[in-house]
C-alpha positions in Angstrom: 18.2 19.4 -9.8 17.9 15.9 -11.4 15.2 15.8 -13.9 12.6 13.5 -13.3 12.1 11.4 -16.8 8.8 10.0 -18.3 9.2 6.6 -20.3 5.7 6.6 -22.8 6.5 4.8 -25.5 4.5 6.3 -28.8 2.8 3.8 -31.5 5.7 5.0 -33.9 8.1 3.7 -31.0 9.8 7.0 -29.8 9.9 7.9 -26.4 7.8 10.7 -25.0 10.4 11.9 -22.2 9.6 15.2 -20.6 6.7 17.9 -20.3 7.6 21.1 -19.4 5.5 24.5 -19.1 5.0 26.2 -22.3 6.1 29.4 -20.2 8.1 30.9 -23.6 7.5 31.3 -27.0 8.2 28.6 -30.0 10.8 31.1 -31.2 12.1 31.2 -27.5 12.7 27.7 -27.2 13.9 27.6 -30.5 16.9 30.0 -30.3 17.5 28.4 -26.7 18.0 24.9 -28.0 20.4 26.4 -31.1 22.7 27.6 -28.5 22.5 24.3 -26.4 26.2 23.3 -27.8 26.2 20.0 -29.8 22.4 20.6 -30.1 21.2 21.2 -34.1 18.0 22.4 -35.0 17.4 20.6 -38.3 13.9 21.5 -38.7 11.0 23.5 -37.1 7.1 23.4 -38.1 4.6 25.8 -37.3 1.1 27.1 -38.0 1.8 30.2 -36.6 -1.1 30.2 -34.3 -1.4 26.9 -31.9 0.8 24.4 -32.6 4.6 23.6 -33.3 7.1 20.9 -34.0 10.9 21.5 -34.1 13.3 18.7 -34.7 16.7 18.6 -33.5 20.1 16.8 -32.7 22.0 16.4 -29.9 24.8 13.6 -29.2 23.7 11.3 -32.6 20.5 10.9 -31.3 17.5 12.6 -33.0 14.7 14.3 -31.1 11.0 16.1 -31.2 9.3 19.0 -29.4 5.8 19.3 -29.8 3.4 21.9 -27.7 0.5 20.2 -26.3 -1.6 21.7 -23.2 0.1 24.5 -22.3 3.3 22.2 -22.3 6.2 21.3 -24.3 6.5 17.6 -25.2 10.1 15.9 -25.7 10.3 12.6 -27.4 13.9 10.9 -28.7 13.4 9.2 -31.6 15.8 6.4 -30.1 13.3 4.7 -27.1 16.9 3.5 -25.3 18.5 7.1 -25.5 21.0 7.4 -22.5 19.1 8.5 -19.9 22.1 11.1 -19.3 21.5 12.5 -22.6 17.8 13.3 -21.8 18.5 14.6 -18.6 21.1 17.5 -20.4 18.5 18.1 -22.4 15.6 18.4 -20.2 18.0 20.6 -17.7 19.2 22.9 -20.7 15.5 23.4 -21.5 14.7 24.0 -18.1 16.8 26.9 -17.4 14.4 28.9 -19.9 11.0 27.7 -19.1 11.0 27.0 -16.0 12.9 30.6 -15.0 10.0 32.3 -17.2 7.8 35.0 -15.2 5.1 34.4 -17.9 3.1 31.7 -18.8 2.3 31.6 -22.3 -1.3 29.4 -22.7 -3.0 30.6 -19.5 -1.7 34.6 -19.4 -1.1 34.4 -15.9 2.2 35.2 -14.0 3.8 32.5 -11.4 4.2 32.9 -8.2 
């Protein structure tokens, strides 16, 4: 399935790319994207409660993941990232999140 790619540019210029349920954990997500191959987690933020941020690498391009909602935000720090590049991204990400029975903000199960 071909990802379908947002294109909200932030004030610090990044691109906001992709929202996707927050149906796993941050650690989840976390140890998902560490076994993306050429993906590096270089750093990961939380409060331990509501709200993360983990950095990472992929292809020489830098990128954010931020939980907002009930959702994961993506943003690439490069606004003119190769779309291709997102779309691996937001694929690899969604074969964990979007396979998830749970969902974490609400408590309710999909159907």
């Amino acid at each position: 399935m071909k990802a379908k790619l947002l294109n909200s540019i932030m004030n610090d210029k990044s691109r906001h790319f992709a929202e996707l349920p927050e149906s796993e954990d941050w650690e989840s997500l976390r140890g998902h994207l560490e076994k993306m191959p050429d993906a590096v987690v270089t750093d990961y933020i939380s409060d331990g409660v509501t709200e993360m941020w983990l950095d990472f690498t992929y292809k020489k391009n830098r990128f954010s993941v931020n939980n907002q909602f009930g959702e994961y935000w993506f943003f690439s720090q490069n606004p003119v990232c190769p779309e291709e590049t997102l779309i691996e991204i937001v694929e690899y990400c969604e074969e964990l999140l979007m396979n998830s029975n749970t969902t974490i903000s609400s408590g309710l199960s999909k159907v």
